[in-house]
Structures are given as structure tokens and as C-alpha cells.
N, C-alpha and C positions, 0 to 999 in steps of 0.2 A: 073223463078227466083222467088224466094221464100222472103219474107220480112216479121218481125215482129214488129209490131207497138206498141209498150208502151203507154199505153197513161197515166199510173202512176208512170211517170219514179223519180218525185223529192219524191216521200215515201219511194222507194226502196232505194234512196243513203242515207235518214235519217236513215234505218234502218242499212246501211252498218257501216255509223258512231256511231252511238246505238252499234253496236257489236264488235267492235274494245279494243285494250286488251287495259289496264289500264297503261302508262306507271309510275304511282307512284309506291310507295314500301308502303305498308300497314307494319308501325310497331306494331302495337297494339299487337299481337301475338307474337313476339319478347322479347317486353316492360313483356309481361306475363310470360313470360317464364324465362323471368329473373330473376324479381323479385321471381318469385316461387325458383329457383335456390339460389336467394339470402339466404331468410328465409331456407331453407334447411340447407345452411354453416351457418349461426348465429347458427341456432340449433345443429349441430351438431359441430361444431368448439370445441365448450367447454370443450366439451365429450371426445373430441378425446384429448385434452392436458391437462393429469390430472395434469401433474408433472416430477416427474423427474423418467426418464427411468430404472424400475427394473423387474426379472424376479419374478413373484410373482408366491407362488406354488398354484397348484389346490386344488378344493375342488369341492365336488357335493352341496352347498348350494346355495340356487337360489338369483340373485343379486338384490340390495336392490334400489328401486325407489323411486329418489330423485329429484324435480325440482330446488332447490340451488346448487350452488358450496359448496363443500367440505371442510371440514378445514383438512388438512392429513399432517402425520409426515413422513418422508419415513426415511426408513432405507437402504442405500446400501450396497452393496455386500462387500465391504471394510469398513464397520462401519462407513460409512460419517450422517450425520443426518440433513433431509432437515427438513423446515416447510414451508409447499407447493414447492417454486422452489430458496428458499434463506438456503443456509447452513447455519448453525449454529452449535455453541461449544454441548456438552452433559449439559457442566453448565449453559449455558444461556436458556435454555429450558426451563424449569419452570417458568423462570421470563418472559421469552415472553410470557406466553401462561397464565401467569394469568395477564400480562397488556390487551392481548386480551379479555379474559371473565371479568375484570372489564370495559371494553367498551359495553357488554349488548350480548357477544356471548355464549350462555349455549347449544348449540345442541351437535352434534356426531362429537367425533374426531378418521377419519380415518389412523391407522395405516399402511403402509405396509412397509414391511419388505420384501428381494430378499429373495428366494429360499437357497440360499446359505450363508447368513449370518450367526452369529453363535444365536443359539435359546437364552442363557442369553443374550445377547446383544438387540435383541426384549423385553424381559424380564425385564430387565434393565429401558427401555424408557418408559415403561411400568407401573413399579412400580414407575419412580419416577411420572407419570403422576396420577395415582390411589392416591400416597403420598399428591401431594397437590388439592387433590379433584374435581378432572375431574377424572365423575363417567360413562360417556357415551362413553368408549372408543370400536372401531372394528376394527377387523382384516382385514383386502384385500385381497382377494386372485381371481384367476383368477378361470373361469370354466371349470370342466373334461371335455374333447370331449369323445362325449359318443362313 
């Protein structure tokens, strides 16, 4: 008859309790992951909702990097005429857009125009925007897939 004698039997059970899983839940990794997720949506949120949904035509020009939001006129497919995501008349255009620049706005105003629209009608918004001296006007267009 064979017997084995411990004689370090209370180390062994400390170490057994030492090695035992953890039953909390470590959020810290969690907590990181989200916030990183978070800042990702702030950032790209913006980007993704210029305005109001048109098909804009291509062009090979390469696009233009901006940290601001946009001041953009859009023109739809059916001659609607936004400024940003609120429609507006073709006559009150002017007088919006210089109660805007007498508030201290003088940068770039993004035109886009649908693919389909008629090109005077672009044109049009255009020249009366050039008329009362908003001299930094651009076109939008989307990029050729090569």
C-alpha cells in the first residue's frame, strides 16, 4: 500500500485559488472599442449626408479636401433648387445667400447639379450667383471608376 504525504499541502490550495478564472467582465476593451467606433461615426457622419440626393455626373478631377462643411446649392433633376437640405424659390436665392455672406461667410460655394438636369438651368443659378458677387463658385461632380 502505497501513500503520499504532503507536507505542503496549504501552498498548493493557495496556488489553486491564485489560478482560478476571474469571474468579472473586464470592460476597459469594450469601453475602447467604442469610443474608437464612436469617433469614427462623428467623422464620417457628415461626409456621408452632404444633402439632398442627386445623380451628379463624372469627371476624372481629383476631389477637393475640406475639413468644414460645405455651403452647396443643389440643383435637381426636376429643377427643384436646395440651399443645403431647405428648398427654396430661384428668387429668393440671392437674397439668402447674401443675408449669409453679410454674416461673415466668404469661402466656396458648392454647386451640384443631377446629371440630368437641363445644362441653362445650371447656368442660370449660376449666373445669378456670379451677378451678385459670389466669385468662388464649384461644380460637384462625382469620380470616373477607372
Amino acid at each position: 500500500m502505497g501513500v503520499s504525504v504532503d507536507t505542503d499541502q496549504g501552498s498548493s490550495r493557495r496556488q489553486r485559488r491564485a489560478l482560478k478564472p476571474m469571474a468579472e467582465i473586464n470592460v476597459t476593451p469594450m469601453v475602447d472599442v467604442m469610443l474608437v467606433l464612436l469617433i469614427i461615426f462623428m467623422i464620417t457622419a457628415p461626409l456621408l449626408a452632404v444633402g439632398v440626393p442627386v445623380e451628379l455626373p463624372q469627371s476624372k478631377a481629383p476631389p477637393i479636401q475640406s475639413s468644414e462643411e460645405p455651403l452647396t446649392v443643389t440643383i435637381t433633376k426636376d429643377g427643384k433648387i436646395y440651399l443645403q437640405k431647405t428648398e427654396i424659390k430661384y428668387e429668393d436665392l440671392v437674397p439668402r445667400m447674401t443675408a449669409i455672406s453679410e454674416n461673415g461667410y466668404d469661402k466656396r460655394i458648392y454647386i451640384r447639379g443631377d446629371k440630368d438636369v437641363d445644362y441653362g438651368t445650371v447656368m442660370k443659378v449660376m449666373g445669378a450667383l456670379k451677378g451678385a458677387g459670389f466669385n468662388k463658385l464649384n461644380l460637384v461632380t462625382d469620380v470616373e471608376p477607372h
